[in-house]
N, CA, C and O atoms as a printed pandas DataFrame, in Angstrom:
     atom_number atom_name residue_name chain_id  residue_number  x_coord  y_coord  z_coord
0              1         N          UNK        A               1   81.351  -64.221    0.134
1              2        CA          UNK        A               1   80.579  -62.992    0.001
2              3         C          UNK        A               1   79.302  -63.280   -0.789
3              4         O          UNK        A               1   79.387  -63.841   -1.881
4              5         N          UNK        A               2   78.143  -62.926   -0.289
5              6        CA          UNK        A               2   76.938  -63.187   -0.992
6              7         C          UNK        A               2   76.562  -62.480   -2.304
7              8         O          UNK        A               2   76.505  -61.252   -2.239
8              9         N          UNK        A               3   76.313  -63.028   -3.410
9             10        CA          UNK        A               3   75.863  -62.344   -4.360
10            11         C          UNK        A               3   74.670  -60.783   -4.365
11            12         O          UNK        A               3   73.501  -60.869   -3.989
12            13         N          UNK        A               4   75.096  -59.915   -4.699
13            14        CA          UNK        A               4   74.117  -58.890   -4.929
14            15         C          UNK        A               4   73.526  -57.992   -6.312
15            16         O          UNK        A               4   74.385  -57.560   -7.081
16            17         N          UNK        A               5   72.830  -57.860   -6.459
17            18        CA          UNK        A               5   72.252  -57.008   -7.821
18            19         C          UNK        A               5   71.864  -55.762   -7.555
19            20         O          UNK        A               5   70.956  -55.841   -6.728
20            21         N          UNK        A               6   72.092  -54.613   -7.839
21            22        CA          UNK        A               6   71.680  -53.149   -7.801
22            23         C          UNK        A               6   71.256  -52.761   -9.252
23            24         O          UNK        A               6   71.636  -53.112  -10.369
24            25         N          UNK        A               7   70.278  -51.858   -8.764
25            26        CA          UNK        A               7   69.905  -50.848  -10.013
26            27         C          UNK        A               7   69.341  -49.981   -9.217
27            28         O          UNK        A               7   68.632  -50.174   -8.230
28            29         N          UNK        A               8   69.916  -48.423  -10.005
29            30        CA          UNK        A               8   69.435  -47.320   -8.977
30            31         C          UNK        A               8   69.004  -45.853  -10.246
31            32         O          UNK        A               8   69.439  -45.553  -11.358
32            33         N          UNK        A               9   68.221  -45.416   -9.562
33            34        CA          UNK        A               9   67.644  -44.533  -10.807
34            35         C          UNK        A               9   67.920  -42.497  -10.041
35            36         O          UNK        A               9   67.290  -41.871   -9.188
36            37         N          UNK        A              10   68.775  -42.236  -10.649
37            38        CA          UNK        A              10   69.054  -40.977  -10.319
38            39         C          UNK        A              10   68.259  -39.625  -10.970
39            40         O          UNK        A              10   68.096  -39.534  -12.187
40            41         N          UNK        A              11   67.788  -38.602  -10.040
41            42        CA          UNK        A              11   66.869  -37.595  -10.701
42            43         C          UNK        A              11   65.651  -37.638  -10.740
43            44         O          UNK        A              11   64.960  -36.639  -10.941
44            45         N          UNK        A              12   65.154  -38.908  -10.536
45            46        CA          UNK        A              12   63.787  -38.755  -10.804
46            47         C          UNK        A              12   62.750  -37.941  -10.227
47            48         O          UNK        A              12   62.649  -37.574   -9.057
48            49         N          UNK        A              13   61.497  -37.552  -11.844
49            50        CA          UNK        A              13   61.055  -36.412  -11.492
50            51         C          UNK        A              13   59.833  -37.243  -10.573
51            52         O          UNK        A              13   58.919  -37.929  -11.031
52            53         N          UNK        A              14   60.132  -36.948   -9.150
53            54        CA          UNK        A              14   59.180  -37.692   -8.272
54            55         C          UNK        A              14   59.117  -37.658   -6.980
55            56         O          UNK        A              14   59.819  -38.481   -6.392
56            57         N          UNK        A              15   58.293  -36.738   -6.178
57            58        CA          UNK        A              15   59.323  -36.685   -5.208
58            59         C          UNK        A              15   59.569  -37.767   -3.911
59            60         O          UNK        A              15   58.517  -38.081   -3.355
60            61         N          UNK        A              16   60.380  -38.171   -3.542
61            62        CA          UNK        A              16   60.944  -39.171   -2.189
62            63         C          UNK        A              16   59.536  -39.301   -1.596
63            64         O          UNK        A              16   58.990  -40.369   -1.870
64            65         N          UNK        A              17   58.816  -38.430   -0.830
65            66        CA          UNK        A              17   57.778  -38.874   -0.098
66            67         C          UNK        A              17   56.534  -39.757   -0.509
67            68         O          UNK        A              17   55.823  -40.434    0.234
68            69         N          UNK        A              18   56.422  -39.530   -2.269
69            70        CA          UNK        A              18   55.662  -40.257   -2.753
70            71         C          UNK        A              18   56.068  -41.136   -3.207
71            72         O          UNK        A              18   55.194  -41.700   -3.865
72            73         N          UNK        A              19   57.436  -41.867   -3.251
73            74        CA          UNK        A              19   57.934  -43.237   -3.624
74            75         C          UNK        A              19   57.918  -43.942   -2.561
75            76         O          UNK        A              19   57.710  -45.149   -2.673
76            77         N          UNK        A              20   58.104  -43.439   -1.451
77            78        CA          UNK        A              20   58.357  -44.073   -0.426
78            79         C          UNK        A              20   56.803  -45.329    0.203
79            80         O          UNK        A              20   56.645  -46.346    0.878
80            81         N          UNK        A              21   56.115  -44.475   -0.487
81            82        CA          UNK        A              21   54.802  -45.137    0.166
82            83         C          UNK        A              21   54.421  -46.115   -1.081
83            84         O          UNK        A              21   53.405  -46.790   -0.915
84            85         N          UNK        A              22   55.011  -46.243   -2.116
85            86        CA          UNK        A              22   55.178  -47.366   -3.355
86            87         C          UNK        A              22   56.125  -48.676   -2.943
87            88         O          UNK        A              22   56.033  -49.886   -3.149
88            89         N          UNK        A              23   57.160  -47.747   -2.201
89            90        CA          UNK        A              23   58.417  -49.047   -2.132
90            91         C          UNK        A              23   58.001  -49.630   -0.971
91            92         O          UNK        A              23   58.161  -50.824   -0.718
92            93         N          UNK        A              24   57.454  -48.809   -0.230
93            94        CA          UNK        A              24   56.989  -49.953    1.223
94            95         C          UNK        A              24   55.983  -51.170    1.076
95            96         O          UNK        A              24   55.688  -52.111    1.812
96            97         N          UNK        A              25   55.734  -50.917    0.300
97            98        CA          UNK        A              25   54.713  -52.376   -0.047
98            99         C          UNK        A              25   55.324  -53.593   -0.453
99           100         O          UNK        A              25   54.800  -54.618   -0.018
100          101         N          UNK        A              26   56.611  -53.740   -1.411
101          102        CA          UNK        A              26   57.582  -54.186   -2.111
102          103         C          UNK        A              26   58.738  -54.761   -1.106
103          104         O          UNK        A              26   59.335  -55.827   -1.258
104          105         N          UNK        A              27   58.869  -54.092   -0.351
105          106        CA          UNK        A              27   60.019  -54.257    0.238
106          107         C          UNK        A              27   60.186  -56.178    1.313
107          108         O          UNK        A              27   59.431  -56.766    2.087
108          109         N          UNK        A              28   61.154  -56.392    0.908
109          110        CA          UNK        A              28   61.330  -58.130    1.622
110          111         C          UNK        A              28   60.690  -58.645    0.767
111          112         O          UNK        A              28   60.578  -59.816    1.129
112          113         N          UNK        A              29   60.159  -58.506   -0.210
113          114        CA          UNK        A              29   59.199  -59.752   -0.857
114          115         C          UNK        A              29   59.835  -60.255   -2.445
115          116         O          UNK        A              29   60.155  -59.622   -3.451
116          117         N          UNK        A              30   59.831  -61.509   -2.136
117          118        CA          UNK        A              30   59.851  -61.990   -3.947
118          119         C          UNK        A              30   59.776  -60.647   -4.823
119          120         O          UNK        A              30   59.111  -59.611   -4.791
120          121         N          UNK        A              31   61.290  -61.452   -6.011
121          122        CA          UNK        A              31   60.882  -60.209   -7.068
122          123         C          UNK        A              31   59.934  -60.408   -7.694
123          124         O          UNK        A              31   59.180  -59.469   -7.951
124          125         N          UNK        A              32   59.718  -61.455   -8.056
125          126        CA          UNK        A              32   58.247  -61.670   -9.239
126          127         C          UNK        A              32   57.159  -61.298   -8.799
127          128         O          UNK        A              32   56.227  -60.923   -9.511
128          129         N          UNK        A              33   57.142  -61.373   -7.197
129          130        CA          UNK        A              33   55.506  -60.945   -6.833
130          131         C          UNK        A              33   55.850  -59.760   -6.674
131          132         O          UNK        A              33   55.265  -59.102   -7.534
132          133         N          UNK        A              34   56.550  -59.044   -5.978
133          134        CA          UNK        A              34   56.969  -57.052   -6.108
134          135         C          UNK        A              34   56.630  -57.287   -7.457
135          136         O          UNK        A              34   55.407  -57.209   -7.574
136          137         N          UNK        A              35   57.184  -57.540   -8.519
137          138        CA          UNK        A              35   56.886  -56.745  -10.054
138          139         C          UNK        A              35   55.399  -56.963  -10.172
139          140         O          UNK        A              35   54.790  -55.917  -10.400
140          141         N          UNK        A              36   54.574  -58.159  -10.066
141          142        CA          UNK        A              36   53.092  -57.997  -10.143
142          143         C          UNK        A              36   52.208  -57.003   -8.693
143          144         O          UNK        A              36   51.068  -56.540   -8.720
144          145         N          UNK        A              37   53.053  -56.947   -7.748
145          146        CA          UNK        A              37   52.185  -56.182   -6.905
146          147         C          UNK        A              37   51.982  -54.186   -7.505
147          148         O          UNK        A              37   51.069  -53.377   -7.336
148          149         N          UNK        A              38   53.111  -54.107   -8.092
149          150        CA          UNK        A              38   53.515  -52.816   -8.491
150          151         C          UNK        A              38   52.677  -52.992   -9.578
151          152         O          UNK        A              38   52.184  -51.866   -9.649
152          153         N          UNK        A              39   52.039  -53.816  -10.725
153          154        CA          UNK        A              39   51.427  -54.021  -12.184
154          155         C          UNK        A              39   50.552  -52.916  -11.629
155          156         O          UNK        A              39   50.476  -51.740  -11.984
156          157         N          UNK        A              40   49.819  -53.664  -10.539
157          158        CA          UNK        A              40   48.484  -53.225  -10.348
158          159         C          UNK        A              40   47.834  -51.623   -9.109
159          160         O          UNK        A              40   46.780  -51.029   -8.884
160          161         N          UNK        A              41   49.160  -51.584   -8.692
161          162        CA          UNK        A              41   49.461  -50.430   -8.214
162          163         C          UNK        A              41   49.167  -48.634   -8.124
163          164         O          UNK        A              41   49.993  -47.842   -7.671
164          165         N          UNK        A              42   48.265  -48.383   -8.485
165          166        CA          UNK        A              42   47.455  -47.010   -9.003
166          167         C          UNK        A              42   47.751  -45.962   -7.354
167          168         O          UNK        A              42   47.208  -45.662   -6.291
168          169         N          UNK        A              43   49.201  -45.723   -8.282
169          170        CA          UNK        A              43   50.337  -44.366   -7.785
170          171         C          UNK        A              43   51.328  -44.258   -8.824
171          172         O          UNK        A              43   51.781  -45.061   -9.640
172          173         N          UNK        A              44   51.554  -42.953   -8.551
173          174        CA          UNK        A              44   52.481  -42.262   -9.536
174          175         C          UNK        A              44   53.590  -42.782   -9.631
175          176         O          UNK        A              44   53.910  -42.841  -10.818
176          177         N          UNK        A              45   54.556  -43.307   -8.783
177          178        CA          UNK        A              45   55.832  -44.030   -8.307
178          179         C          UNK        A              45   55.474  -45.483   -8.899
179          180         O          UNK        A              45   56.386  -45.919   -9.602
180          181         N          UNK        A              46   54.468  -46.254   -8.791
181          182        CA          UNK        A              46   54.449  -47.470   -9.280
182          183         C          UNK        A              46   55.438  -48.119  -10.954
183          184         O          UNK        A              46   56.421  -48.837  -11.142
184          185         N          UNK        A              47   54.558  -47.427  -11.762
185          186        CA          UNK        A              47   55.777  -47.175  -13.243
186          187         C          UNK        A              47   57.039  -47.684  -12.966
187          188         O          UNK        A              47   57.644  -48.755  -13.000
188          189         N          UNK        A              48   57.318  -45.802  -12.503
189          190        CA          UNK        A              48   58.661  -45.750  -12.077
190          191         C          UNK        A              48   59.285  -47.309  -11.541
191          192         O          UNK        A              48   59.992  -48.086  -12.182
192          193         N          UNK        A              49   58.787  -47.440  -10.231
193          194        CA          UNK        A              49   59.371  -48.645   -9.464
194          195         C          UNK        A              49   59.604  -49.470   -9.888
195          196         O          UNK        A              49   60.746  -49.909   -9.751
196          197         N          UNK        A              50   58.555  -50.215  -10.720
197          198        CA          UNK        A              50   58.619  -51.030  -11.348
198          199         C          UNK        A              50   59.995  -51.334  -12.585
199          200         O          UNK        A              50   60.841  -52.228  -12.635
200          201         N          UNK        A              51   59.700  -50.039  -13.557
201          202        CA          UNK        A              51   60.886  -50.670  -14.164
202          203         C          UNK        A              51   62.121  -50.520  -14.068
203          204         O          UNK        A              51   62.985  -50.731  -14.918
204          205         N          UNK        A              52   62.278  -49.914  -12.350
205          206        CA          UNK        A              52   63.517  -50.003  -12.180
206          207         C          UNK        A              52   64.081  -51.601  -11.204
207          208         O          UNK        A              52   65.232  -52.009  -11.053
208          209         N          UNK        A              53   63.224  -51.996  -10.866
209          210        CA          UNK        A              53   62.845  -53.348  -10.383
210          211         C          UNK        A              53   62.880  -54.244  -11.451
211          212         O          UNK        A              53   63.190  -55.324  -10.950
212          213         N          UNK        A              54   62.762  -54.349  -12.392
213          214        CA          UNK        A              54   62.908  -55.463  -13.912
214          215         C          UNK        A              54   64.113  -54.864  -14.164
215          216         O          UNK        A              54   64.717  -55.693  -14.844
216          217         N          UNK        A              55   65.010  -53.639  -13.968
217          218        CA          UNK        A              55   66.221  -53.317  -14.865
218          219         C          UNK        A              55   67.171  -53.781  -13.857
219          220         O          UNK        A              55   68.318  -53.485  -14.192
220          221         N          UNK        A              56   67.095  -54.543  -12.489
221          222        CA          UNK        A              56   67.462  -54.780  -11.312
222          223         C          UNK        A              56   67.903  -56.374  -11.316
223          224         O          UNK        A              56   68.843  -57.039  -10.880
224          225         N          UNK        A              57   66.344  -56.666  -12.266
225          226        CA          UNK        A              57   66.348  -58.341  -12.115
226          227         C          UNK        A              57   66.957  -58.530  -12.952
227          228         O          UNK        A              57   67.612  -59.561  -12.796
228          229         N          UNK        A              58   67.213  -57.786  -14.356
229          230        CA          UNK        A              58   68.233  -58.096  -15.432
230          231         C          UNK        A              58   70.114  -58.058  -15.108
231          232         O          UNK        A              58   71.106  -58.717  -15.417
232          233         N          UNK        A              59   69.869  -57.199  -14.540
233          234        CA          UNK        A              59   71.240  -57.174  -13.984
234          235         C          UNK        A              59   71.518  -58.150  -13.410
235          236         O          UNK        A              59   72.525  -58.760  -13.769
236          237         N          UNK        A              60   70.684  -58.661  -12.265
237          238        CA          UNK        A              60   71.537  -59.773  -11.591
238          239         C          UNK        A              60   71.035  -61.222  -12.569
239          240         O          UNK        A              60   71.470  -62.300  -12.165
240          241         N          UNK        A              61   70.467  -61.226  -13.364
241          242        CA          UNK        A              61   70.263  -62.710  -14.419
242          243         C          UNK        A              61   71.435  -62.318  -15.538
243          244         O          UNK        A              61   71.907  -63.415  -15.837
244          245         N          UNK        A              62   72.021  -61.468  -16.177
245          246        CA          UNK        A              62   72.529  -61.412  -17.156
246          247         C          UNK        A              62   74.398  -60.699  -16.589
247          248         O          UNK        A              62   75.497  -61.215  -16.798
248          249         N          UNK        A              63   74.114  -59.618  -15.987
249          250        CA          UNK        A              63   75.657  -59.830  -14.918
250          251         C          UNK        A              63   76.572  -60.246  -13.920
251          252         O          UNK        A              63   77.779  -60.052  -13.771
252          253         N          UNK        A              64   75.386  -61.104  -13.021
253          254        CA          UNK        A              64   75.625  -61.461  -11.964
254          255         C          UNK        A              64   75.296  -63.232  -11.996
255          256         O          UNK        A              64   75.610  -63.962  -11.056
256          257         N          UNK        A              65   74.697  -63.665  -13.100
257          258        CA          UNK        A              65   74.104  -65.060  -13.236
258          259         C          UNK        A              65   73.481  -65.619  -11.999
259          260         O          UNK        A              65   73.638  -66.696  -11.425
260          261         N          UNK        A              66   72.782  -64.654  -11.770
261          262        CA          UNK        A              66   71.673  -65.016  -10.507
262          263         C          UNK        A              66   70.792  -66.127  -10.816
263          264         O          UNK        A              66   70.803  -66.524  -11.980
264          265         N          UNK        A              67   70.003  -66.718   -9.947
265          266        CA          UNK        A              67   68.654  -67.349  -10.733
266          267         C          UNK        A              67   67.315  -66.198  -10.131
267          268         O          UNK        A              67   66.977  -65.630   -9.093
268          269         N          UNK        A              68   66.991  -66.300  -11.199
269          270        CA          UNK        A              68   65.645  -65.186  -11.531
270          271         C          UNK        A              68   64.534  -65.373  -10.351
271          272         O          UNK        A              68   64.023  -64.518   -9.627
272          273         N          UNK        A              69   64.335  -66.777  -10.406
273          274        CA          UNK        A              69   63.249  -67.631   -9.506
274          275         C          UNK        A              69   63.511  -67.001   -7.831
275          276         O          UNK        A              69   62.631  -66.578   -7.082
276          277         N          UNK        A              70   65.168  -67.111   -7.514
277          278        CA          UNK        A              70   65.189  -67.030   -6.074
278          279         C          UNK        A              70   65.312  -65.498   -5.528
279          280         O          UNK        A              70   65.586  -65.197   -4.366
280          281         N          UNK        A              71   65.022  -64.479   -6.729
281          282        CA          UNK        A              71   65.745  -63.632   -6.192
282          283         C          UNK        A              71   64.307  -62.637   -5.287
283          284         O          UNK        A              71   63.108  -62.604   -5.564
284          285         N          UNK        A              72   65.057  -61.958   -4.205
285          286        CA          UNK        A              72   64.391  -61.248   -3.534
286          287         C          UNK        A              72   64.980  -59.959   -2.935
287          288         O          UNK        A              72   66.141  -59.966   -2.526
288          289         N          UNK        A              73   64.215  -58.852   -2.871
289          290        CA          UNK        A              73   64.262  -57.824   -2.399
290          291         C          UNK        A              73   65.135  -57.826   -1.144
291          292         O          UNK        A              73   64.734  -58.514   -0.205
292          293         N          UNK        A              74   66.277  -57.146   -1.006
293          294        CA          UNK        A              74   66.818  -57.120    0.374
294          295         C          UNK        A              74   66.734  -55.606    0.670
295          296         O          UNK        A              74   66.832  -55.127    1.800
296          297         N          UNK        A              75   66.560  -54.969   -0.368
297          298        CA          UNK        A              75   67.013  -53.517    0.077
298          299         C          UNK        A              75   66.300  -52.649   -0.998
299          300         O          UNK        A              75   66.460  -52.866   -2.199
300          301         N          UNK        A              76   65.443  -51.578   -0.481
301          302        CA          UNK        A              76   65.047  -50.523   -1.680
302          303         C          UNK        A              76   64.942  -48.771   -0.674
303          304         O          UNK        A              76   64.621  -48.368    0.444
304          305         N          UNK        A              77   65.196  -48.503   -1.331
305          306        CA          UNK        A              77   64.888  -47.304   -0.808
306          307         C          UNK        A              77   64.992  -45.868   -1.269
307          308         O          UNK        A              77   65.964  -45.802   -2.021
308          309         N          UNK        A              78   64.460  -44.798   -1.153
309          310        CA          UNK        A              78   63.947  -43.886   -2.270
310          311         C          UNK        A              78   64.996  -42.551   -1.129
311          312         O          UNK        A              78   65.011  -42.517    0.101
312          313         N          UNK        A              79   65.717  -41.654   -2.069
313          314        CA          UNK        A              79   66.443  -40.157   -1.033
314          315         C          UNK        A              79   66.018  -39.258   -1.757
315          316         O          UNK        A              79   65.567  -39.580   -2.856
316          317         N          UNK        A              80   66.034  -37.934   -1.377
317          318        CA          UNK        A              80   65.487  -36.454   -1.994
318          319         C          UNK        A              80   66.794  -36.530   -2.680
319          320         O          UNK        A              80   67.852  -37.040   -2.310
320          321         N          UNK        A              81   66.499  -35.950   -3.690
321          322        CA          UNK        A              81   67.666  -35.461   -4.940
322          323         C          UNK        A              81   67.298  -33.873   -4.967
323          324         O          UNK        A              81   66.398  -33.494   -4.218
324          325         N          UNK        A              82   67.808  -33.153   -5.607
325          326        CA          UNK        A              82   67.731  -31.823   -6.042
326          327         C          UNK        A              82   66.378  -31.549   -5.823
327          328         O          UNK        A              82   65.455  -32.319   -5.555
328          329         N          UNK        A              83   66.402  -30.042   -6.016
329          330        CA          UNK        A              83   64.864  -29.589   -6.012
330          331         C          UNK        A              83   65.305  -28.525   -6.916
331          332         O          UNK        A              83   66.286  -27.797   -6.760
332          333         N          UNK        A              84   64.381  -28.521   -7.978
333          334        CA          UNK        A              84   64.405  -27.653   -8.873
334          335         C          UNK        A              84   63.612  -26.424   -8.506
335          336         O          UNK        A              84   62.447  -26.782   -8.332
336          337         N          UNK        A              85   63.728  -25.327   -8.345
337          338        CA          UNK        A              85   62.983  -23.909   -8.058
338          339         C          UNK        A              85   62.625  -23.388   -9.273
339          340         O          UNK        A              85   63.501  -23.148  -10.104
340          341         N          UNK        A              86   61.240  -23.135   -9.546
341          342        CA          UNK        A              86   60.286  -22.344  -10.397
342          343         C          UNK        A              86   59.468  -20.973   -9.672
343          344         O          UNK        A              86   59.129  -20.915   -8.490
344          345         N          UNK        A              87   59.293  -20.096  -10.530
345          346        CA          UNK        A              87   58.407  -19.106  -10.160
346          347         C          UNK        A              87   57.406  -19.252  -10.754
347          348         O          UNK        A              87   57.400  -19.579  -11.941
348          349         N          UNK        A              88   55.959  -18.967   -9.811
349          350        CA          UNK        A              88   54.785  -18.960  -10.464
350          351         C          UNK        A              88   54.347  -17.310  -10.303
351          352         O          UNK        A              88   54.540  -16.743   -9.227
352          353         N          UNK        A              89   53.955  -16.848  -11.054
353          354        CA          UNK        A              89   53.005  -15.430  -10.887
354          355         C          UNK        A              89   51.685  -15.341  -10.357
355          356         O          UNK        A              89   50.701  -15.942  -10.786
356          357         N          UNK        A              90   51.751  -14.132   -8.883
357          358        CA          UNK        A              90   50.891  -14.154   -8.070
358          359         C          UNK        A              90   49.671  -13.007   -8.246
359          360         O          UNK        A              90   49.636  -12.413   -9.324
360          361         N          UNK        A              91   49.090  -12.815   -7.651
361          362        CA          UNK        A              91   48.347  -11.324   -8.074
362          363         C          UNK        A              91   49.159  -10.482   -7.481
363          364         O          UNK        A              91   49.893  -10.793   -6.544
364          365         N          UNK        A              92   49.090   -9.519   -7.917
365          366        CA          UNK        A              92   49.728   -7.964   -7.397
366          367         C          UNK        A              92   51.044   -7.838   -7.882
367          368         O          UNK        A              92   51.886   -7.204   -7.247
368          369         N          UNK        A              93   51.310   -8.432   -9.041
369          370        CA          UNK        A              93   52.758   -8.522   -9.459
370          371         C          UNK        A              93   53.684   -9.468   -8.384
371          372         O          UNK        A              93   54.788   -9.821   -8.800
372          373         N          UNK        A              94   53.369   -9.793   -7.336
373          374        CA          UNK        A              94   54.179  -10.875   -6.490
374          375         C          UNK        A              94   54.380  -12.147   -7.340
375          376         O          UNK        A              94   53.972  -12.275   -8.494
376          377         N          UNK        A              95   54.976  -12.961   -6.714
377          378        CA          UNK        A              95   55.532  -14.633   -7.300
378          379         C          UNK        A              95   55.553  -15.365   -5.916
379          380         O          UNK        A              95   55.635  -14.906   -4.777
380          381         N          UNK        A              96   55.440  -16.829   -6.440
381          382        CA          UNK        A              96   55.330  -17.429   -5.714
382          383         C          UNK        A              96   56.390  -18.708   -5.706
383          384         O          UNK        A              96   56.262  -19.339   -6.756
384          385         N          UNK        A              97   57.297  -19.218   -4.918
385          386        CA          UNK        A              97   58.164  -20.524   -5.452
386          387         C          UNK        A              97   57.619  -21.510   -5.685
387          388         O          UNK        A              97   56.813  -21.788   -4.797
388          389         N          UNK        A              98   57.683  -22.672   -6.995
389          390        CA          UNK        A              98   57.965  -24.168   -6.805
390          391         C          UNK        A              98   58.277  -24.605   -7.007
391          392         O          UNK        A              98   58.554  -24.654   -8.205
392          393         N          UNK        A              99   58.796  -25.809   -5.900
393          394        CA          UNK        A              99   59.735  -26.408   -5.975
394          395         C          UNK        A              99   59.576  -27.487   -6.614
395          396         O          UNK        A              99   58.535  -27.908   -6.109
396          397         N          UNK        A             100   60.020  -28.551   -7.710
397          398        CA          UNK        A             100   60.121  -29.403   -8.158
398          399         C          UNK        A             100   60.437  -30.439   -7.935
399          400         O          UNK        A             100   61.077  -30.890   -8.885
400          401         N          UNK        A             101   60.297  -31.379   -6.839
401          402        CA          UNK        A             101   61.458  -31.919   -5.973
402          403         C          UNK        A             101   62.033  -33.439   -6.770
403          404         O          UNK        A             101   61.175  -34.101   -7.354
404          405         N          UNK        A             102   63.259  -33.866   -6.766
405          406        CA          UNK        A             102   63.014  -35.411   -7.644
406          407         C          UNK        A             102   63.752  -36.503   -6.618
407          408         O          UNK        A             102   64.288  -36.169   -5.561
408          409         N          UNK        A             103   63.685  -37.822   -7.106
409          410        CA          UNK        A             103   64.729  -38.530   -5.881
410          411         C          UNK        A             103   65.622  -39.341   -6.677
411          412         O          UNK        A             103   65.937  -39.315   -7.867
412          413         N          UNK        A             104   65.980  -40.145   -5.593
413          414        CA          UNK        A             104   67.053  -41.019   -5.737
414          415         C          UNK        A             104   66.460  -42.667   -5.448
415          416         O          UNK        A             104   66.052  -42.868   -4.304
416          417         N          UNK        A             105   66.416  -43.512   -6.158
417          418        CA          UNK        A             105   65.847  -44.370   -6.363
418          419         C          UNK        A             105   66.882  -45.389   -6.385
419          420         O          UNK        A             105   67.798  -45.373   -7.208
420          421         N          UNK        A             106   66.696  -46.580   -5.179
421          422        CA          UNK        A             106   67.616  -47.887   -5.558
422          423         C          UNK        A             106   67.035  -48.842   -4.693
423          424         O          UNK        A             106   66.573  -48.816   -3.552
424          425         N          UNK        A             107   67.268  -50.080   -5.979
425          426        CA          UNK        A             107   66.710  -51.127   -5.278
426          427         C          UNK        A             107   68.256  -52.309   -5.803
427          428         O          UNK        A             107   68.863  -52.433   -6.867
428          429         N          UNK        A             108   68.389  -52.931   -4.537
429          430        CA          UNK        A             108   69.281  -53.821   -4.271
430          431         C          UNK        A             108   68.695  -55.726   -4.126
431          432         O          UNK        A             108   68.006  -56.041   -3.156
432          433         N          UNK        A             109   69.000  -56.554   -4.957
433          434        CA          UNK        A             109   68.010  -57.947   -5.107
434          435         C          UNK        A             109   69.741  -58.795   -4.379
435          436         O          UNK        A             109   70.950  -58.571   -4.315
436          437         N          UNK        A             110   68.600  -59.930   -3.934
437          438        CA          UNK        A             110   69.758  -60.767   -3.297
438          439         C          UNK        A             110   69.371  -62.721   -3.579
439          440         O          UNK        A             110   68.267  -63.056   -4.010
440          441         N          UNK        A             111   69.964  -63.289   -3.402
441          442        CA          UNK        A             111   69.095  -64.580   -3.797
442          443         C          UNK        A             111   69.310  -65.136   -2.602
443          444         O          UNK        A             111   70.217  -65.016   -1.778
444          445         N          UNK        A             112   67.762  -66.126   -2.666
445          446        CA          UNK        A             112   67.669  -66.729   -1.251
446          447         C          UNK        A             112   68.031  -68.081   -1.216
447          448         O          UNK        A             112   68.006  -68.699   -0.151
């Protein structure tokens, strides 16, 4: 059975559609170059990704005794989590909903 590393980030305030277009860049590639491609990354999800991508690589170097060097992205991928509902106040005494939306965040490393 091949070695695997997970780290997955639940709730986040972020929503799925805008991670998704962070993790697609990342995805299949070296972890070391994903963690520098994400450094430089100017999106909201980048952060995020990122240090859930280093809390990913720790896991598999320190629980899994991976080597750090070989490891690579096999699997990431971002799901809608909850949506939090807010009211905003409209004119005329009306309201308006928003929704808050957050996701589900996991990235899975494998060594090559």
């Amino acid at each position: 059975m091949e070695a695997k590393a997970k780290a997955e980030l639940r709730y986040a305030r972020i929503s799925a559609r805008k991670v998704k277009i962070v993790i697609d860049l990342i995805r299949g590639k070296n972890a070391k170059e994903a963690v520098a491609i994400l450094k430089y990354t100017n999106k909201a999800a980048a952060p995020i990704v990122g240090k859930l991508l280093k809390s990913a690589i720790a896991n598999a170097v320190n629980n899994n005794h991976m080597d750090e060097t070989k490891l690579y992205i096999s699997e990431i991928y971002a799901n809608q989590g909850p949506t939090m509902k807010r009211v905003m106040p409209k004119a005329k005494g009306s309201a308006d909903r928003i929704r808050k939306r957050t996701s589900h965040i996991t990235v899975v490393l494998k060594e090559a």
